[in-house]
N, C-alpha and C positions, 0 to 999 in steps of 0.2 A: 271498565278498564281506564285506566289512569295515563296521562300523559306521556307520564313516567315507564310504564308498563308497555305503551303503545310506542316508544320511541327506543326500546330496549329492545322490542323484539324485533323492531326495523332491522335493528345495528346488526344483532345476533345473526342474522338472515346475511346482510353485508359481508358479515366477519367470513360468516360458512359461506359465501359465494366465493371471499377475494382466497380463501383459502384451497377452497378445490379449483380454481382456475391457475394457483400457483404449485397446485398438487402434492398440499401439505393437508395433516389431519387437522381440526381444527382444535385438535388437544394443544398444537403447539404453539399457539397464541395467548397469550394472557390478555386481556381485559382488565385496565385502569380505567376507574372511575375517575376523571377530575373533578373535582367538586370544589375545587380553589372559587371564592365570590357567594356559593350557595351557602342558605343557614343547613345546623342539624338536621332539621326535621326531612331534607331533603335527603339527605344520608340517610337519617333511619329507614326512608323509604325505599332508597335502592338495596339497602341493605336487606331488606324485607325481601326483597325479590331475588334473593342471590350473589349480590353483587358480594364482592370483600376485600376489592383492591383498591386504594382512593388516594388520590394527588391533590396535595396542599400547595400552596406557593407561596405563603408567610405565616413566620416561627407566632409572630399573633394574631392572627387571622385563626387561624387554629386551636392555639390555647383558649381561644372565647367561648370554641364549640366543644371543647372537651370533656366537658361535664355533664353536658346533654348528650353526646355518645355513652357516656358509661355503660348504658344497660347489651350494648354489643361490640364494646371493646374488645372481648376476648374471641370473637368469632370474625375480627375485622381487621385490616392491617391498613396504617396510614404514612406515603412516605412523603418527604418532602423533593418536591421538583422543581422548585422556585430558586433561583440564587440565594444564595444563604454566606452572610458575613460572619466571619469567624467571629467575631464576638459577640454572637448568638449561639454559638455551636453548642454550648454544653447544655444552654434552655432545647432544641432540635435532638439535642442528642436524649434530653428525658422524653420531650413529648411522641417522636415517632418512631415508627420501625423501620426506616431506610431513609437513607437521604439519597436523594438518584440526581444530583447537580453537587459531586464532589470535582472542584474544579480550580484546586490550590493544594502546596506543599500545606502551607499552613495552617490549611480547612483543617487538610488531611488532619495534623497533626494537635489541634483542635480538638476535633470529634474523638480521636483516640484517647486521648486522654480525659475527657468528660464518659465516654463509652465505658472506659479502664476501672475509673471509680465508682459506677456504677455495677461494677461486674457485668457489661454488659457487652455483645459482638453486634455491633451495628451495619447493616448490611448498607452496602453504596455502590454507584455506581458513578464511574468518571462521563462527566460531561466533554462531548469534543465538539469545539466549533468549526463546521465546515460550511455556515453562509458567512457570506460579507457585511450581513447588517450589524453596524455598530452597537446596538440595541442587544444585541444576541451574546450570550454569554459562553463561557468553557474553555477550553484549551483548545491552542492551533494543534494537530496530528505533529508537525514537526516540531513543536516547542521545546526547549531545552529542563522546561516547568515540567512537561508534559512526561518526559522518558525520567527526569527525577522523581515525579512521583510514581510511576510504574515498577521503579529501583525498592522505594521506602515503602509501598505498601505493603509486602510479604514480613515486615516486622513489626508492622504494629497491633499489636494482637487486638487491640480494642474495634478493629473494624473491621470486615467481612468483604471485598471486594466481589462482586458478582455479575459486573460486564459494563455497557457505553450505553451513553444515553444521546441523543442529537435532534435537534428542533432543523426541519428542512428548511431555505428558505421561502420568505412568504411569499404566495401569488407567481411561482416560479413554473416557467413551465414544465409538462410530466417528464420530457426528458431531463429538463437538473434535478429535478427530485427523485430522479429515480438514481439519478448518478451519484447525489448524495447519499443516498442510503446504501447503494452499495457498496461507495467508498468505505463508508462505518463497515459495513462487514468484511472488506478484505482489511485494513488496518487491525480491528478484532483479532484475525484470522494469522494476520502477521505476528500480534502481539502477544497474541495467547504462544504462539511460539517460541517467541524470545523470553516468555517470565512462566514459565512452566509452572510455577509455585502460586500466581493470581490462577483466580478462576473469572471467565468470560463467558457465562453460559447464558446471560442477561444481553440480547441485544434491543434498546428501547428507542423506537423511531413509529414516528407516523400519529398523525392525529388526527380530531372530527375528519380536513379533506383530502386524507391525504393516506391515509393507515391501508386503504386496498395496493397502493404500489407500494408499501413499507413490509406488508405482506410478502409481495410477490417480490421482497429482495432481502427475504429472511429475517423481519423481526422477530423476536419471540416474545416482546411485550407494545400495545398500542395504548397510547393516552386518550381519549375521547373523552371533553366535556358535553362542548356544544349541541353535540349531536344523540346524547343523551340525557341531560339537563334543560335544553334550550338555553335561550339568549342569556349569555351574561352579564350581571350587571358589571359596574367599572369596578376594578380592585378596590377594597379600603389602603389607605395609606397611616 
């Protein structure tokens, strides 16, 4: 058994525990792979075992590895979860199949129009910032940004809206992380009602330490690198 293998079936175990203790089925969780930092070969091999959801964090960090995916590109989907500057948008908007850190009028309107000419509906999800660390990207819940893009999304056909994404903050203790995740889900809950036309059915919070209380406050997608990859090396820049 492989590393890989061996720390998959940990997680699996994990996933199925935080989920029956939150009294969800475990169907209702998705499983991201991040793989942002690892080479291909690392992907082909979670791919090998099932995997088929995988988080990038740079438009060229990506493109490096895209040619050595080929042989299971069409059985795999890769989106980008890294902050992503609109003048990369229409290189992001060919190489992946979602971007889950749409966090601008302008991304927005970016990606649509790269998505457009392509004939293509690129699935996203809005990033919302609710820690304080300056480091942390997305939209404040009350931003003025924030409800303009929620307005403009139902018209641009080139993108697919599919729910919030939020990075809790780091080293916080269980109760603000769990307060921030809930937060994301009653804001969701609120929004999905005032924009009847987006859809919200993508709620994406929790990671390697933290995805059993993201669980237990209604994710329906978890990011885990570390704790199925191991140690990562530092980002290329």
């Amino acid at each position: 058994m492989t590393a890989l293998q061996a720390n998959l079936d940990k997680l699996e175990e994990a996933i199925a525990s935080a989920c029956r203790a939150a009294g969800r089925p475990r169907g209702e969780v998705e499983l991201m792979a991040v793989s942002k930092t690892f080479p291909a070969p690392a992907i082909l091999e979670a791919a090998s075992l099932g995997l088929t959801l995988f988080g990038e964090n740079r438009v060229q960090e990506f493109a490096s590895k895209a040619a050595a995916l080929e042989p299971i590109r069409a059985a795999t989907k890769y989106h980008l979860i890294g902050h992503l500057q609109s003048n990369k948008a229409a290189r992001a908007a060919e190489l992946f199949d979602g971007v889950d850190s749409l966090d601008s009028v302008r991304l927005a309107e970016r990606l649509h129009d790269a998505a457009a000419k392509s004939a293509k509906r690129l699935p996203v999800l809005v990033e919302i910032k609710l820690s304080p660390e300056e480091t942390k990207t997305g939209l404040e819940p009350d931003s003025e940004e924030l409800a303009r893009l929620l307005e403009l999304l139902p018209g641009l056909a080139g993108l697919h809206m599919c729910g919030l994404m939020t990075i809790a903050p780091w080293g916080a203790p269980e109760t603000q992380t769990r307060a921030c995740f809930r937060s994301l889900r009653a804001s969701r809950d609120r929004w999905a009602a005032a924009h009847p036309r987006l859809h919200f059915d993508v709620l994406s919070m929790g990671m390697s330490g933290d995805f059993a209380l993201a669980i237990a406050e209604g994710a329906t997608r978890i990011r885990v690198g570390t704790a199925l990859f191991g140690k990562r090396a530092p980002e290329p820049r």
